[in-house]
C-alpha positions as CSV (number, residue, x, y, z in Angstrom):
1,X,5.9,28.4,-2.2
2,X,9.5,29.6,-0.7
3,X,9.9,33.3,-0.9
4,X,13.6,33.8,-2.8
5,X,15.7,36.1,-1.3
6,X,17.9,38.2,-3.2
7,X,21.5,38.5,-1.5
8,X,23.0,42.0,-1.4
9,X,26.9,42.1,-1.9
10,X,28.7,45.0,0.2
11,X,32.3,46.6,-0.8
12,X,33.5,50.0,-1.8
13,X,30.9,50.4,-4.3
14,X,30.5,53.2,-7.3
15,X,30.7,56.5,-6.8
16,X,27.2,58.1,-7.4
17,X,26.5,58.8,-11.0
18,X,29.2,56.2,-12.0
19,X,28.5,53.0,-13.4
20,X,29.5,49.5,-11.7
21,X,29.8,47.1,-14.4
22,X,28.8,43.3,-12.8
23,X,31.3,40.8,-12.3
24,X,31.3,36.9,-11.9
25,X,33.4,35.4,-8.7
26,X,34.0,31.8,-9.6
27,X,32.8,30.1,-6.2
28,X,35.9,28.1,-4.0
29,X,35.6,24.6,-3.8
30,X,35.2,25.1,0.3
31,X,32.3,27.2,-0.6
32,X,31.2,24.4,-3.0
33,X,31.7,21.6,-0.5
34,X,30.3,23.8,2.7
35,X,27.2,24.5,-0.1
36,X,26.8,20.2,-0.4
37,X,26.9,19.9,3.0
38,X,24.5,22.3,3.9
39,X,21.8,20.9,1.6
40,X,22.3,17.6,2.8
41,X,22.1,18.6,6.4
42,X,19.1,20.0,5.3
43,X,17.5,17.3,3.3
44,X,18.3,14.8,6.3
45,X,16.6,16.7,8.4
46,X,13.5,16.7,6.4
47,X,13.7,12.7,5.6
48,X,13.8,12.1,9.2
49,X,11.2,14.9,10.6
50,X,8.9,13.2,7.5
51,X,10.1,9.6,9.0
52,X,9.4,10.9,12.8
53,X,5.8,12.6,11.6
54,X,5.2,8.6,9.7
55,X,5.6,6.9,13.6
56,X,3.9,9.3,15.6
57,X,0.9,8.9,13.3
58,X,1.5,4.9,13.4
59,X,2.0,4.9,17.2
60,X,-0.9,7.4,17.9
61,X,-3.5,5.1,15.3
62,X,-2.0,1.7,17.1
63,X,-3.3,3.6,20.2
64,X,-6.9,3.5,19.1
65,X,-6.5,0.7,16.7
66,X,-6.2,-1.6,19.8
67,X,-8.6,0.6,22.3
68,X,-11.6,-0.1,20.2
69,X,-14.3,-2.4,22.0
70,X,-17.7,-1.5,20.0
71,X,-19.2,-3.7,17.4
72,X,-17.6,-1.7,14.9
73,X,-14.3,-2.5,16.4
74,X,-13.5,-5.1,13.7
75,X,-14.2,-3.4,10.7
76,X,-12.6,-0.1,11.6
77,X,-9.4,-2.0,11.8
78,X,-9.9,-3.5,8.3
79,X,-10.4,0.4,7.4
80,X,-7.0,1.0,9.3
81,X,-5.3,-1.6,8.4
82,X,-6.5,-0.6,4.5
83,X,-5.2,2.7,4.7
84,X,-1.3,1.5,6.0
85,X,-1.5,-1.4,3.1
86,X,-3.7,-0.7,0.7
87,X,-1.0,1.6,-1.3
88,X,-4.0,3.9,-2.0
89,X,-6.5,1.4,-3.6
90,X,-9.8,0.9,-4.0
91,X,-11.7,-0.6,-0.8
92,X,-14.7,-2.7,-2.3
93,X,-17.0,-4.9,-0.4
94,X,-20.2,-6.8,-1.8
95,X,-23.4,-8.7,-0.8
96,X,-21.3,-11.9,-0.6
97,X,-19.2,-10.2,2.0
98,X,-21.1,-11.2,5.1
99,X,-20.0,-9.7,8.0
100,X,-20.1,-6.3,6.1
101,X,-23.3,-7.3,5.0
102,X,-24.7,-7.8,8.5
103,X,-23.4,-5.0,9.7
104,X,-24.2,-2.1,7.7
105,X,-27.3,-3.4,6.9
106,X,-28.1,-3.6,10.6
107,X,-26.7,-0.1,11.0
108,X,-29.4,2.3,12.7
109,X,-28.1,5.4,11.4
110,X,-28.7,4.3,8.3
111,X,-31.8,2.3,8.7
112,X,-33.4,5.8,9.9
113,X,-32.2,7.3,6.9
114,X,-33.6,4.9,4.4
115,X,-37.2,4.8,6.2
116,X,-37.8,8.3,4.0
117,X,-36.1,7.1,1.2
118,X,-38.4,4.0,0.6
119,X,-41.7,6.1,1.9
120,X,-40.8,8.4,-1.2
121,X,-40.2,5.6,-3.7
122,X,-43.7,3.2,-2.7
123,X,-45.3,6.8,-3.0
124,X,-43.7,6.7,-6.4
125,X,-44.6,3.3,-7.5
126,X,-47.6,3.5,-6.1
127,X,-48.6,6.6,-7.9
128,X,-46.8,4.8,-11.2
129,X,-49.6,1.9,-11.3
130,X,-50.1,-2.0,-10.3
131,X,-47.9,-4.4,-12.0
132,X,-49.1,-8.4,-12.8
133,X,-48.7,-10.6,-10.9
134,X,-47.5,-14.0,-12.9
135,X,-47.8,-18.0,-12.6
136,X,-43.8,-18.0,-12.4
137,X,-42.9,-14.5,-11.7
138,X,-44.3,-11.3,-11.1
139,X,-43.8,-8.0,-13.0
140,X,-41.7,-6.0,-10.8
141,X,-40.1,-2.4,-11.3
142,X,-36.7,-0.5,-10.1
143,X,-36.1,2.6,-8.5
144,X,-33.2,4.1,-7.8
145,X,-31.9,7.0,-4.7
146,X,-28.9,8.5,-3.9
147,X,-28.9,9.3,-0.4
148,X,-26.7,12.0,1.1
149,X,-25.9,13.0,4.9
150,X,-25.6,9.9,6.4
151,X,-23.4,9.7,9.4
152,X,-22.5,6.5,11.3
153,X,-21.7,8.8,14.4
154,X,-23.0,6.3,17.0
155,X,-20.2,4.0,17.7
156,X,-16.4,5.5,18.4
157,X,-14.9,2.8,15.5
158,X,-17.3,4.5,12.7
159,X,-16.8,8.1,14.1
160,X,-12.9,7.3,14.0
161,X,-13.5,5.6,10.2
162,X,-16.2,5.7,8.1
163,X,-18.3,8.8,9.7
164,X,-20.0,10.3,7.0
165,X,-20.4,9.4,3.6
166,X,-20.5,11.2,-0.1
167,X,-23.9,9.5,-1.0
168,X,-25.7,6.1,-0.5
169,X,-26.7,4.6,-4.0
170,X,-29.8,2.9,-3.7
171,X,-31.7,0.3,-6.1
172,X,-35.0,-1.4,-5.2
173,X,-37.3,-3.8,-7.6
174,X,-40.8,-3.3,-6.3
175,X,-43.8,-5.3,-6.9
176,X,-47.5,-3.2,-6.7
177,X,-51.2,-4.5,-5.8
178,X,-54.3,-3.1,-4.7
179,X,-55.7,-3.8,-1.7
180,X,-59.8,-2.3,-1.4
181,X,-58.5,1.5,-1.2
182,X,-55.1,1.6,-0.6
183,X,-51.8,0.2,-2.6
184,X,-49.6,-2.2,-1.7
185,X,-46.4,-1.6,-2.1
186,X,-43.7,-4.6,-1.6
187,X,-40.2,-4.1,-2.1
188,X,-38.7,-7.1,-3.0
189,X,-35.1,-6.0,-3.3
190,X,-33.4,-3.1,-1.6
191,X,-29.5,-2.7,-2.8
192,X,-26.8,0.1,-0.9
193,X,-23.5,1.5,-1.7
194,X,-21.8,3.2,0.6
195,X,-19.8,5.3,-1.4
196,X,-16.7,7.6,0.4
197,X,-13.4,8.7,0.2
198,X,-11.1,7.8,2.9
199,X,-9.1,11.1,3.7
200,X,-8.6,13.1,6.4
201,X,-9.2,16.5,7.7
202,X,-6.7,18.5,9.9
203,X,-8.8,20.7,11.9
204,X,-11.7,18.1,12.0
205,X,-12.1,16.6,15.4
206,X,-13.4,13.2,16.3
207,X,-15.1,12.6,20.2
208,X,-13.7,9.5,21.4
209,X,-16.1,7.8,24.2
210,X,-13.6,9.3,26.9
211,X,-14.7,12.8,26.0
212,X,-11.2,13.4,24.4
213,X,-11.1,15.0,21.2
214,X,-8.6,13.5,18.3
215,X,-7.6,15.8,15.5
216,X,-7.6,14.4,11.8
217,X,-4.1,16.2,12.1
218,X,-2.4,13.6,14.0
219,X,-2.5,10.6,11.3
220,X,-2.0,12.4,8.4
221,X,1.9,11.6,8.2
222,X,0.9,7.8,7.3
223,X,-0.5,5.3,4.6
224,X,-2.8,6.3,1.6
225,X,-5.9,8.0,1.0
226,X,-8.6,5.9,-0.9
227,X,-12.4,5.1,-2.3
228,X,-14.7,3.2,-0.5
229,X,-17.4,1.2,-1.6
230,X,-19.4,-1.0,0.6
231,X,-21.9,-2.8,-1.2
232,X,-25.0,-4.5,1.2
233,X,-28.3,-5.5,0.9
234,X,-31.6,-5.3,3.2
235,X,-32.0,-8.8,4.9
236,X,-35.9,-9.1,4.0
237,X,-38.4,-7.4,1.7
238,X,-39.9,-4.3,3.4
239,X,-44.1,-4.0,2.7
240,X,-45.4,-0.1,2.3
241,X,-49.3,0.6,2.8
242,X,-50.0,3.4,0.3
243,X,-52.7,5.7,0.7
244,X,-53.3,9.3,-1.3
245,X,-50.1,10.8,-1.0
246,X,-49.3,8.9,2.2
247,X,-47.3,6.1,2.8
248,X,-46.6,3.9,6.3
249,X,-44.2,1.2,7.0
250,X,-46.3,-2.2,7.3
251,X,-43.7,-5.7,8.0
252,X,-40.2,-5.8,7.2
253,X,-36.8,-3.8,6.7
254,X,-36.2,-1.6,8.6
255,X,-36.7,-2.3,12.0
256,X,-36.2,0.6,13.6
257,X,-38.3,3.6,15.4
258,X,-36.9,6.7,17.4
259,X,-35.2,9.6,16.5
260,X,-31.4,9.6,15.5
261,X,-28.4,10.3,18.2
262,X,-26.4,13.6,18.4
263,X,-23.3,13.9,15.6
264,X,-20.1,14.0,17.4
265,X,-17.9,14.5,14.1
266,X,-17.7,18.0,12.5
């Protein structure tokens, strides 16, 4: 908010103790006209400092738009491309969207985060009971997750795009058996959302492969803010051995071991 200031109007004045009763000075038309001029000095300088701000953030994106080399490289520019087109829409992908498909699914970052996430629901199921197994089909049941501090901070195209997420909604249909002791637990289906909002952050940095740092600030000038969901699917069932309270990864999704790399994005 603009502070107002009030103008103070000199002359002879009142005496002290007197009174000065106010009077209105009907404004020149010079003072009109140097008044219209000034504002729209004023308001063109705005439009093309707002203008100027719009390219330096188009430039400085084209920059890293066309820099990008990772296997992320072709979906961040879907993501970029989104945000100069989209006019602020919704970006929704589904299972039938392969190449999103493939690649978040085959996304480390979140394969290591959804190796607890299924170890807590086949303790779960497990703990819920067998279910029959039919002629035609078996009796299966859902569970559902949502699934929060997941970064995709390994490649430079997610760090610059996607990063972080609110949440991951997850639903799996699980079929149970015993086996002697221990439970079987099989998930069948194992659904994700990536769910996000695609806005930026003055003040949050990104690390770019080069070591340089790039400021949310510099892009902010351009395009549209907007909701992500990115829909995506494990490519195979994922088998959980169940014992007591315990449960270990047997065959399937995900295949991946280690621990997670260092965040680069605040």
């Amino acid at each position: 908010m603009r502070a107002h200031r009030r103008d103070r109007h000199g002359g002879t004045g009142a005496q002290p103790g007197e009174r000065r009763e106010p009077t209105a000075l009907a404004p020149s038309a010079e003072h009109v006209l140097a008044l219209q001029r000034t504002a729209g000095n004023r308001a063109t300088a705005q439009l093309v400092q707002r203008q100027g701000g719009a390219l330096d953030a188009i430039q400085r994106g084209g920059e890293l738009y066309w820099n990008l080399s990772d296997e992320g490289a072709p979906f961040a520019r879907e993501l970029m491309r989104w945000r100069l087109v989209g006019m602020g829409m919704d970006f929704d992908t589904d299972q039938g969207d392969f190449e999103w498909n493939h690649f978040m699914q085959g996304r480390p970052e979140i394969q290591r985060a959804m190796l607890g996430v299924l170890e807590q629901i086949a303790v779960e199921a497990a703990g819920d009971g067998v279910t029959e197994e039919g002629i035609i089909f078996d009796d299966t049941r859902d569970y559902s997750r949502a699934v929060t501090d997941v970064r995709l901070n390994e490649l430079e195209s997610m760090r610059l795009t996607l990063h972080g997420c609110h949440r991951i909604d997850v639903q799996t249909t699980v079929f149970v058996r015993q086996d002697g002791g221990d439970t079987i637990v099989e998930f069948r289906s194992i659904e994700m959302t990536w769910v996000d909002r695609a806005d930026l952050h003055p003040g949050t940095e990104t690390e770019l492969e080069s070591g340089e740092m790039v400021d949310d600030s510099e892009f902010t000038a351009s395009g549209w803010d907007y909701d992500v969901n990115i829909t995506f699917a494990a490519p195979s069932r994922s088998t959980w051995r169940v014992s007591g309270s315990t449960a270990t990864h047997a065959s399937g999704w995900p295949p991946v071991a280690g621990a997670p790399a260092g965040g680069f994005r605040g």
